[in-house]
PABA-369274 format. One record per residue (C-alpha): residue number from 1; residue in three letters; x, y, z. Coordinates in nm, 3 decimals. Layout:
N
roro|sekol|xx|yy|zz
NUM|ALA|X|Y|Z
...
// end
This chain:
438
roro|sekol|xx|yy|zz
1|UNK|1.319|1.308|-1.886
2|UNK|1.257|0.993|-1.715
3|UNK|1.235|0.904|-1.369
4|UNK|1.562|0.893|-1.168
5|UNK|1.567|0.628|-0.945
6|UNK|1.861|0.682|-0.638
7|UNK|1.772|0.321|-0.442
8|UNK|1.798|-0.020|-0.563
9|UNK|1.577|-0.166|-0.909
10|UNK|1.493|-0.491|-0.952
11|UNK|1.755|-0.636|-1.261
12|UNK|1.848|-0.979|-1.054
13|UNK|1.537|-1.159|-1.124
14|UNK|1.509|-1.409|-1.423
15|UNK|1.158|-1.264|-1.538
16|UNK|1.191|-1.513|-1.835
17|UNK|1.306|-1.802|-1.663
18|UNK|1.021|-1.714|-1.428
19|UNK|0.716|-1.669|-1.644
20|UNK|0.837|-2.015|-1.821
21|UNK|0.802|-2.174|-1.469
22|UNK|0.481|-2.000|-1.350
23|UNK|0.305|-1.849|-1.606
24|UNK|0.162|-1.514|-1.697
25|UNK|0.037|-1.247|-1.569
26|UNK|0.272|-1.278|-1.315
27|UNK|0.409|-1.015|-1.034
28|UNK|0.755|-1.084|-0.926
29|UNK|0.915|-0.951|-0.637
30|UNK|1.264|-0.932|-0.586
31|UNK|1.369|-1.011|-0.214
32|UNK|1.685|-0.880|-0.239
33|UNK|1.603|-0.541|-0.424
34|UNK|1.327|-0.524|-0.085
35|UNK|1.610|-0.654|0.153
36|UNK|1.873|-0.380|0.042
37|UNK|1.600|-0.068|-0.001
38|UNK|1.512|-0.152|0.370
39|UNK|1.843|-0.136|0.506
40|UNK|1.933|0.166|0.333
41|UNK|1.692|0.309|0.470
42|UNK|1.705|0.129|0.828
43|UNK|2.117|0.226|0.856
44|UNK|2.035|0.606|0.802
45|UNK|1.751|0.671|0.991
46|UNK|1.739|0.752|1.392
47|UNK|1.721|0.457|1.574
48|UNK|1.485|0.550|1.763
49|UNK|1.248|0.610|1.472
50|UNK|1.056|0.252|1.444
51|UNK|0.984|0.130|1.061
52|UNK|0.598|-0.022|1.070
53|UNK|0.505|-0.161|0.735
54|UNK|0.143|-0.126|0.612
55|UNK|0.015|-0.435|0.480
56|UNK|-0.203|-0.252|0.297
57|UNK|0.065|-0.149|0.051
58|UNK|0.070|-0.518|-0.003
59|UNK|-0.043|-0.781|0.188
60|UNK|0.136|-1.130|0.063
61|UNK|0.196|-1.289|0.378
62|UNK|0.578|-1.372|0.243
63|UNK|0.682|-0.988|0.179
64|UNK|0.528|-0.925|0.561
65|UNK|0.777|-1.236|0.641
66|UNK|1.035|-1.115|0.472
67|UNK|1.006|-0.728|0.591
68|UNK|0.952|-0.878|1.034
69|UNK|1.281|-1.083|0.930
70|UNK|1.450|-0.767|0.850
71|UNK|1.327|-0.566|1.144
72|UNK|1.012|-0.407|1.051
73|UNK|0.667|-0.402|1.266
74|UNK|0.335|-0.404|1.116
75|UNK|0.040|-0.147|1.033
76|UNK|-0.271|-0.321|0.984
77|UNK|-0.632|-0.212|0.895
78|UNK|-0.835|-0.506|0.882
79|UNK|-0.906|-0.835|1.058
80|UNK|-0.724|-1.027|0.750
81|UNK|-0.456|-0.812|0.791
82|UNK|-0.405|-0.886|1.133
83|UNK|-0.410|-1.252|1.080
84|UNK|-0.139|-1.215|0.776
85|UNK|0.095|-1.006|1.020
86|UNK|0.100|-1.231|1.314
87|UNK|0.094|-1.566|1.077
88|UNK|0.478|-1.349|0.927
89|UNK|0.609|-1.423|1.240
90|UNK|0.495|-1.086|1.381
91|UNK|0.380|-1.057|1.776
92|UNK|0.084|-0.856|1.865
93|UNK|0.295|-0.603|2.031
94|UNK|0.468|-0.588|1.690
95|UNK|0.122|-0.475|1.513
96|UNK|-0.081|-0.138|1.507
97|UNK|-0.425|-0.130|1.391
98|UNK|-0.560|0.175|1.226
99|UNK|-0.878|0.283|0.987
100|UNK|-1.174|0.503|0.970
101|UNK|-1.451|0.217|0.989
102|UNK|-1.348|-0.080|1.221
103|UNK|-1.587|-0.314|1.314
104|UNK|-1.667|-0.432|1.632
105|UNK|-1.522|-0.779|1.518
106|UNK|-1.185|-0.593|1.466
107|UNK|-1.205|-0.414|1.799
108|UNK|-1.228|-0.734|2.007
109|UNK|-1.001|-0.904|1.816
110|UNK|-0.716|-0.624|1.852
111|UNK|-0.836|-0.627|2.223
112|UNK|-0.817|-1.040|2.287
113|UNK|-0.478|-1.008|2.087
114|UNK|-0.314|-0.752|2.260
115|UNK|-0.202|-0.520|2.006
116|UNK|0.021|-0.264|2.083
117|UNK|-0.203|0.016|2.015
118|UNK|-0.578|0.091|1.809
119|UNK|-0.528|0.407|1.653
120|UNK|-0.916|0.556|1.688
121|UNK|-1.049|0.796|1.402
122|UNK|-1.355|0.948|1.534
123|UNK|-1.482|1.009|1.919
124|UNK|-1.802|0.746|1.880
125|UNK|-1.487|0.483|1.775
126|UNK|-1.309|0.583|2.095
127|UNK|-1.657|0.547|2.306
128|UNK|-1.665|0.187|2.159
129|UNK|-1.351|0.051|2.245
130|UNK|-1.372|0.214|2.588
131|UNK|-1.745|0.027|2.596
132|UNK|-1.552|-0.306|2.468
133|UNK|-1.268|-0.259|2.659
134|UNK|-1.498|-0.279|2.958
135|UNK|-1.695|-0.550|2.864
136|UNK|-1.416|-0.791|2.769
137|UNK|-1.199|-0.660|3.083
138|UNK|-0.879|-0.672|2.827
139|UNK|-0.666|-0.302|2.856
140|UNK|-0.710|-0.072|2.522
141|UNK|-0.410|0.156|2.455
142|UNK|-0.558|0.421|2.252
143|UNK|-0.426|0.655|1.962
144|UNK|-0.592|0.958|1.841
145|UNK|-0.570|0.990|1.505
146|UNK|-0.556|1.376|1.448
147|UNK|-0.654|1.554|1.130
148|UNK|-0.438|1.882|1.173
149|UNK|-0.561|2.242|1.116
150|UNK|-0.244|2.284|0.864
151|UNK|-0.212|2.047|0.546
152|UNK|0.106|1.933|0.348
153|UNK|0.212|2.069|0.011
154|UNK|0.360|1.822|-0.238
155|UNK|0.196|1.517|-0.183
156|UNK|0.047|1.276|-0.458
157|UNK|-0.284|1.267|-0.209
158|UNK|-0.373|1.489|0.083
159|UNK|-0.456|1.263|0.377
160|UNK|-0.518|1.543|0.640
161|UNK|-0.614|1.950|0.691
162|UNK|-0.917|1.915|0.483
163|UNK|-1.258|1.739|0.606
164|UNK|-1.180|1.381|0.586
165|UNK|-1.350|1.046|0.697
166|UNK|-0.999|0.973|0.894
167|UNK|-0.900|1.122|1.226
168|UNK|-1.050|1.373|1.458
169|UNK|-1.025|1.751|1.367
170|UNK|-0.729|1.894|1.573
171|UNK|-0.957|2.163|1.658
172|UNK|-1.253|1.910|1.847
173|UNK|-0.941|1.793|2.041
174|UNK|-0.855|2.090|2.206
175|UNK|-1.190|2.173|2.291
176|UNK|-1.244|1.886|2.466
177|UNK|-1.004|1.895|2.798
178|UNK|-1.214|1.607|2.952
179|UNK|-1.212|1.398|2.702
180|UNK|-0.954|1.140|2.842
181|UNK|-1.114|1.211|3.203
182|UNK|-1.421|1.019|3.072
183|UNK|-1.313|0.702|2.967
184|UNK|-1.348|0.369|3.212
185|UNK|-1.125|0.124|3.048
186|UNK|-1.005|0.280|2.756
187|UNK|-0.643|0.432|2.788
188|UNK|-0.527|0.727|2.542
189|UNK|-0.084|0.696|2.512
190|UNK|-0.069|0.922|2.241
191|UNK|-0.105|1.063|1.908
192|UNK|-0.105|0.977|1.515
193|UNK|-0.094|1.176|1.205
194|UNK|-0.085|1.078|0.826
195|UNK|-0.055|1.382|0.611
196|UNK|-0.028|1.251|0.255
197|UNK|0.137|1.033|0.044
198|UNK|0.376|1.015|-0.276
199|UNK|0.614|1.306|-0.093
200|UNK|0.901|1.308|-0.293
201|UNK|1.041|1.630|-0.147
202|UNK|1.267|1.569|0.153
203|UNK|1.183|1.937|0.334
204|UNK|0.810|1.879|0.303
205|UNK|0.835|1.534|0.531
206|UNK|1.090|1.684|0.776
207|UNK|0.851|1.993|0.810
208|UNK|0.571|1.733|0.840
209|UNK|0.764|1.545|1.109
210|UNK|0.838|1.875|1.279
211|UNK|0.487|2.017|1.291
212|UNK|0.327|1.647|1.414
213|UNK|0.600|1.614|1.695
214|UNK|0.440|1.988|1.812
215|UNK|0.117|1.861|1.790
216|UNK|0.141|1.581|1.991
217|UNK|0.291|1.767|2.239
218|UNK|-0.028|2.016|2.245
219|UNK|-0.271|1.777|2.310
220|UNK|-0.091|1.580|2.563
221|UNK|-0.074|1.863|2.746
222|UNK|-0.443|1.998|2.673
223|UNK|-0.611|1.649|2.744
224|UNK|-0.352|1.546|2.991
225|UNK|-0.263|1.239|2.859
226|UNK|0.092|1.014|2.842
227|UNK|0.239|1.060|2.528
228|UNK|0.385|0.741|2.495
229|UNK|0.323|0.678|2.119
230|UNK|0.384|0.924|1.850
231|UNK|0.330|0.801|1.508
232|UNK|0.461|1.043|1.248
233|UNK|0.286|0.887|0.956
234|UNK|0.478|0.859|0.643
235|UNK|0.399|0.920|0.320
236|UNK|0.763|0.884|0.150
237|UNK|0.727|0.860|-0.185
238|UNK|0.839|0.664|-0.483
239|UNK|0.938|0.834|-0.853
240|UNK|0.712|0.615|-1.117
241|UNK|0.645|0.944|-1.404
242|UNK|0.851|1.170|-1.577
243|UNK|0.997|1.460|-1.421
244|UNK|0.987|1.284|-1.100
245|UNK|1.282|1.179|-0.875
246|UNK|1.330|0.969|-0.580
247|UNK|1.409|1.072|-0.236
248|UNK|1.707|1.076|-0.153
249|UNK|1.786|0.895|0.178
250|UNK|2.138|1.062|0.236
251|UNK|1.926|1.421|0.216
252|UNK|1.647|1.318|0.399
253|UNK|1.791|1.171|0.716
254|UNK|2.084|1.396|0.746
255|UNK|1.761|1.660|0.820
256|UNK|1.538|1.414|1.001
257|UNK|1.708|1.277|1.211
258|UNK|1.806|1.598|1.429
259|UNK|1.439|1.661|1.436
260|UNK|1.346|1.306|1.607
261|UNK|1.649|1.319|1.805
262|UNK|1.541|1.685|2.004
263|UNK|1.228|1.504|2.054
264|UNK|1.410|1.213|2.183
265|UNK|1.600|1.450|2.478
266|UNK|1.259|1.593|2.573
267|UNK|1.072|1.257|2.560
268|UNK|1.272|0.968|2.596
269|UNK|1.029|0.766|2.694
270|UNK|0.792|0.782|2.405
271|UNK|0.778|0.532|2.133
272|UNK|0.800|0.687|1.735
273|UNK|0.671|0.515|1.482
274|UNK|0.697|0.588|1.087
275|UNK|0.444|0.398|0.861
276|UNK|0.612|0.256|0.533
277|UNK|0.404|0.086|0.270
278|UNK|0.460|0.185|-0.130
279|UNK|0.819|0.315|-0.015
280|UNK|0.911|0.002|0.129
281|UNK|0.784|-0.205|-0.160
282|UNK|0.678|-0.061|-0.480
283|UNK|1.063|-0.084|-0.600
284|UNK|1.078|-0.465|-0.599
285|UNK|0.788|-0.545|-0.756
286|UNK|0.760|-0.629|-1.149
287|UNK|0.456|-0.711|-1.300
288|UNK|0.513|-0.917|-1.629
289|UNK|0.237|-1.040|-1.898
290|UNK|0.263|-1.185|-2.236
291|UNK|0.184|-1.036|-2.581
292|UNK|-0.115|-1.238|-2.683
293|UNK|-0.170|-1.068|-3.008
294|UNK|-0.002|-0.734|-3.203
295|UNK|-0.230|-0.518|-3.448
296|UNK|-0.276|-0.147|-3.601
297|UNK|-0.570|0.043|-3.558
298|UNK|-0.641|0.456|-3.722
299|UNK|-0.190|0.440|-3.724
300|UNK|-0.176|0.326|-3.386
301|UNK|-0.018|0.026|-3.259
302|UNK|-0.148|-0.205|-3.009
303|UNK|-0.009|-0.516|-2.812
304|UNK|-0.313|-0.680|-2.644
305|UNK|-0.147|-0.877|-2.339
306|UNK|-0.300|-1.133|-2.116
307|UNK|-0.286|-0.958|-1.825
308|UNK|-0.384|-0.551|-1.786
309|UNK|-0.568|-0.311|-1.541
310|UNK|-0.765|-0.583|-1.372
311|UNK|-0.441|-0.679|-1.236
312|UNK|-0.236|-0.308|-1.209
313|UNK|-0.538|-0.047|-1.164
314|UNK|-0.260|0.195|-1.054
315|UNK|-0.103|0.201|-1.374
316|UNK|-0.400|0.380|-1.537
317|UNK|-0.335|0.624|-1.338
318|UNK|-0.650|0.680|-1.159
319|UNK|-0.654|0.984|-0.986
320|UNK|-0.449|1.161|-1.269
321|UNK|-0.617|1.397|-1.514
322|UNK|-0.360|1.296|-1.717
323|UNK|-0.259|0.887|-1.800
324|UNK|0.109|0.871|-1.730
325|UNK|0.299|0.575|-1.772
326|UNK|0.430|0.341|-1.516
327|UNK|0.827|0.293|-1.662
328|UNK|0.746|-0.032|-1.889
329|UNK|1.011|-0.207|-2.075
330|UNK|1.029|-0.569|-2.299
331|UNK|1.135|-0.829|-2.088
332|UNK|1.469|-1.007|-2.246
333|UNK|1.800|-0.931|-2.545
334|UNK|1.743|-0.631|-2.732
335|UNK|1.669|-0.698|-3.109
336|UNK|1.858|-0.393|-3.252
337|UNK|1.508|-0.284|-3.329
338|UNK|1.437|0.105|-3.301
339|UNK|1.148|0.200|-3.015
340|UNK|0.834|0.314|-3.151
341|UNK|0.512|0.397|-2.976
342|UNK|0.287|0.113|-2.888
343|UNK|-0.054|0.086|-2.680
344|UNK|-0.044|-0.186|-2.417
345|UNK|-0.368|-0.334|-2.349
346|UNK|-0.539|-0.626|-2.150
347|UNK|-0.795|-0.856|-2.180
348|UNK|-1.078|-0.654|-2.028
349|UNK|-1.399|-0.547|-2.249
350|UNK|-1.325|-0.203|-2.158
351|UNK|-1.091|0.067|-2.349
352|UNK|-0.985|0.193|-2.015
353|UNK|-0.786|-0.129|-2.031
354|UNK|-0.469|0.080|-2.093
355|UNK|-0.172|0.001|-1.889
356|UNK|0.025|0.200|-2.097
357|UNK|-0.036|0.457|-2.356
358|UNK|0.253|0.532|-2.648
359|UNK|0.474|0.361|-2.500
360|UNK|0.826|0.330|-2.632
361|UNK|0.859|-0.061|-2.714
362|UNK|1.107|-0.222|-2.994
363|UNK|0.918|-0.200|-3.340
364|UNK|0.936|-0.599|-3.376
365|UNK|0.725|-0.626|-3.087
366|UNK|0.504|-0.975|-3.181
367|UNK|0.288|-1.241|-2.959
368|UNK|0.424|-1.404|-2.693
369|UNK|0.720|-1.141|-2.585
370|UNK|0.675|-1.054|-2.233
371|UNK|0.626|-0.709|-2.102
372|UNK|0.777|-0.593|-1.773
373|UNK|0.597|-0.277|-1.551
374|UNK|0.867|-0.208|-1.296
375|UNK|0.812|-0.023|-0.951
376|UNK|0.512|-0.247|-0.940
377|UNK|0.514|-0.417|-0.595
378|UNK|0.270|-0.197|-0.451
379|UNK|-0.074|-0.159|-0.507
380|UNK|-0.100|-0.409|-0.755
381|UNK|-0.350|-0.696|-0.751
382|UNK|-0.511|-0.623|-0.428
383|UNK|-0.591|-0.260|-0.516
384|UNK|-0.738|-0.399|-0.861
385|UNK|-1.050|-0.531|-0.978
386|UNK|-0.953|-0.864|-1.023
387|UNK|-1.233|-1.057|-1.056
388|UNK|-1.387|-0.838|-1.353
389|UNK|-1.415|-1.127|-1.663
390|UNK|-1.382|-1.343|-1.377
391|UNK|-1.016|-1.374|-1.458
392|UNK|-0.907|-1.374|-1.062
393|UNK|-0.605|-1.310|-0.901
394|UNK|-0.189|-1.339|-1.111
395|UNK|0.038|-1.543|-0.960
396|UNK|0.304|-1.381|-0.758
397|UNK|0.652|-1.481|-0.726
398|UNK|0.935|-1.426|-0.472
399|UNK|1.277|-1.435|-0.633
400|UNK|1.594|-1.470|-0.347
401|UNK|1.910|-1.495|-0.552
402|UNK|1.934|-1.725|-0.820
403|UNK|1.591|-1.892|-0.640
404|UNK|1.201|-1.849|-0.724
405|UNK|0.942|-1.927|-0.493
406|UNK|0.566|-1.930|-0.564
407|UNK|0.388|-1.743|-0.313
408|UNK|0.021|-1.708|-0.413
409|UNK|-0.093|-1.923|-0.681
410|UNK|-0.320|-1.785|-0.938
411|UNK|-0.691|-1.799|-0.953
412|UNK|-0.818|-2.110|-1.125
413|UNK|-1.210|-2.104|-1.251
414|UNK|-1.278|-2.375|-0.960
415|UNK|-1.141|-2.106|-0.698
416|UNK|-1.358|-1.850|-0.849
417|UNK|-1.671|-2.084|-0.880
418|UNK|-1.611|-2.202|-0.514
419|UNK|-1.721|-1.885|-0.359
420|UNK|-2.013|-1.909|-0.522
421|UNK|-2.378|-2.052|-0.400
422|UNK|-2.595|-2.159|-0.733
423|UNK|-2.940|-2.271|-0.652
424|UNK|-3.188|-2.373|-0.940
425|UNK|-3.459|-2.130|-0.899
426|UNK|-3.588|-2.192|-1.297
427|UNK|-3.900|-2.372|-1.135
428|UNK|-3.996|-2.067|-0.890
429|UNK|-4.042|-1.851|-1.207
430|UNK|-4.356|-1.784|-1.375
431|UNK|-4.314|-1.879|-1.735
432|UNK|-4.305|-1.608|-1.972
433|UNK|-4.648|-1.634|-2.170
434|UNK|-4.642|-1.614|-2.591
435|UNK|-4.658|-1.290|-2.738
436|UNK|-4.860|-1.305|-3.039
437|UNK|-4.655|-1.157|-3.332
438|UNK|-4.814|-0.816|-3.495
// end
């Protein structure tokens, strides 16, 4: 059994017409595959349930253009994010600004900029931004970012109810009634949690959703604070292996949204915020690369591509004790030939250069057919290692009905050599003296 996607899959795109135009490797997202997965989502869900997309999920400052157009806010966790999310067309009160190890750089800049909230992860990060806060005389709305005493089942990576570098254990929290009374600047409004991610079971989020709503409202009342904020997290997975299955939106908001909305008639003042990265994304994105040479080794077939895990670390499925594949397909008419199993490989000097293993692929398979890995528009290039060979960064493509625009050019030796400082140090070495020979 295959996956079973219930939402949108990119199919519009020209990937042909596209890697002609711009070359391979290539990712290609497809605007209108992201336009219509957002509003099916968007149309379902309470209204009063903000969408926040995190950048980190990916970052190209056209998909964060496209996603404010349609409505969305932004979740950011770095300075460079930041910058990319305002430069979309997003306004600081659009933008929340989260992570475990935020510099004091960050800090000030989320302070000067006006964010609408920092969402603090340990109680020395809350003393600093109450300390900065002061010393730049600019207002810091805090969010505690809770790691609960319960956990979540189901979830492709457990995010909180374990010891973990993010959030503050709920438990510290509640011991600490004063904890609010002893800030000078700083402001606490309210409360996030992140449980996991890769949920594709629709009870385990509304139970999630249920069980953070009850938090907040704990420590609000234990450390007396406005709850204001509550960010739910989000976690909402996407199908990519076999045996797996999408959520399905229908199911998941018909029980959701009665949850939000009791919250709602007790606090209808507070703001509620879902974070959306992979969910929002992963579906339009196709990452394409061309056949550069076809061989056998031991009875096994391989198609060595120009482009591989330097480019798609996600598809070797790190993480995984086993390597499941990404769904991977030949880009362009079928050939009437039958599928057969076939390793697809990169350019790397490594065998983990995989991106997928036995993969059904026509037979007649040969250099210079493309291969498509669909659901690929998040966590691609950015959550790679791709300057290893010094090969850099793919170009990526936006594709708005029958229209392709370039929206990050690929890496170029001269980009890669640019970064780097040489200096001639040959003459500041002691040269090597003769060894006799035996």
């Amino acid at each position: 059994m295959t996956a079973t996607p219930s939402r949108p899959t990119p199919g519009s795109a020209d990937l042909t017409a596209v890697a002609e135009e711009f070359g391979t490797p290539v990712y290609v997202y497809d605007g209108d595959v992201l336009a219509a997965n957002y509003r099916a989502l968007r149309e379902r869900l309470h209204p009063a349930l903000g969408i926040f997309y995190s950048l980190k999920a990916n970052p190209n400052v056209s998909i964060c253009g496209l996603l404010h157009s349609l409505g969305a806010n932004a979740e950011v966790s770095s300075l460079t994010e930041l910058r990319t999310a305002l430069a979309a067309g997003g306004e600081p009160q659009d933008v929340l600004f989260l992570g475990p190890g935020k510099s004091r750089d960050e800090l000030v800049a989320c302070l000067n900029s006006g964010v609408r909230a920092i969402i603090v992860e340990s109680l020395p990060e809350l003393a600093l931004v109450d300390e900065l806060a002061r010393a730049t005389g600019r207002p810091a709305r805090v969010v505690l970012r809770v790691n609960p005493s319960f956990s979540v089942k189901g979830s492709g990576l457990t995010m909180g109810g374990k010891p973990r570098q993010f959030g503050i254990d709920e438990q510290q929290l509640l011991d600490a009634p004063d904890l609010c009374a002893g800030l000078t600047t700083a402001r606490v409004v309210g409360v996030q949690v992140y449980m996991g991610t890769r949920i594709l079971d629709e009870g385990t989020i509304v139970e999630n959703t249920t069980r953070i709503f009850e938090l907040a409202e704990r420590l609000a009342d234990r450390l007396g604070f406005p709850l204001e904020l509550v960010d739910v997290g989000g976690g909402l997975g996407v199908a990519y292996f076999e045996r797996e299955r999408d959520l399905d939106v229908e199911v998941l908001t018909a029980a959701l949204n009665p949850v939000v909305e009791a919250f709602v008639q007790r606090h209808p003042a507070t703001d509620l915020v879902m974070e959306l990265g992979r969910y929002l994304v992963a579906l339009c994105g196709t990452y394409v690369a061309r056949v550069r040479y076809v061989k056998e080794s031991m009875g096994e077939r391989f198609a060595v591509a120009d482009g591989g895990t330097n480019h798609h670390m996600a598809a070797v499925g790190i993480g995984s004790f086993v390597k499941r594949n990404f769904p991977m397909r030949k880009v362009g008419p079928a050939s009437g030939a039958e599928d057969v199993p076939w390793n697809v490989t990169g350019p790397l000097c490594t065998p983990n250069d995989t991106i997928g293993k036995a993969v059904p692929l026509p037979a007649d398979l040969a250099a210079g057919d493309l291969v498509a890995v669909d659901r690929s528009g998040a966590y691609g290039a950015t959550a790679s290692p791709v300057h290893f060979l010094s090969h850099g960064y793919p170009a990526e493509v936006l594709t708005l009905g029958d229209e392709s625009f370039l929206v990050r050019h690929a890496d170029t030796p001269d980009d890669l050599l640019s970064r780097q400082v040489f200096h001639d140090l040959g003459a500041r070495v002691a040269p090597t003296e003769a060894v006799a020979a035996p």
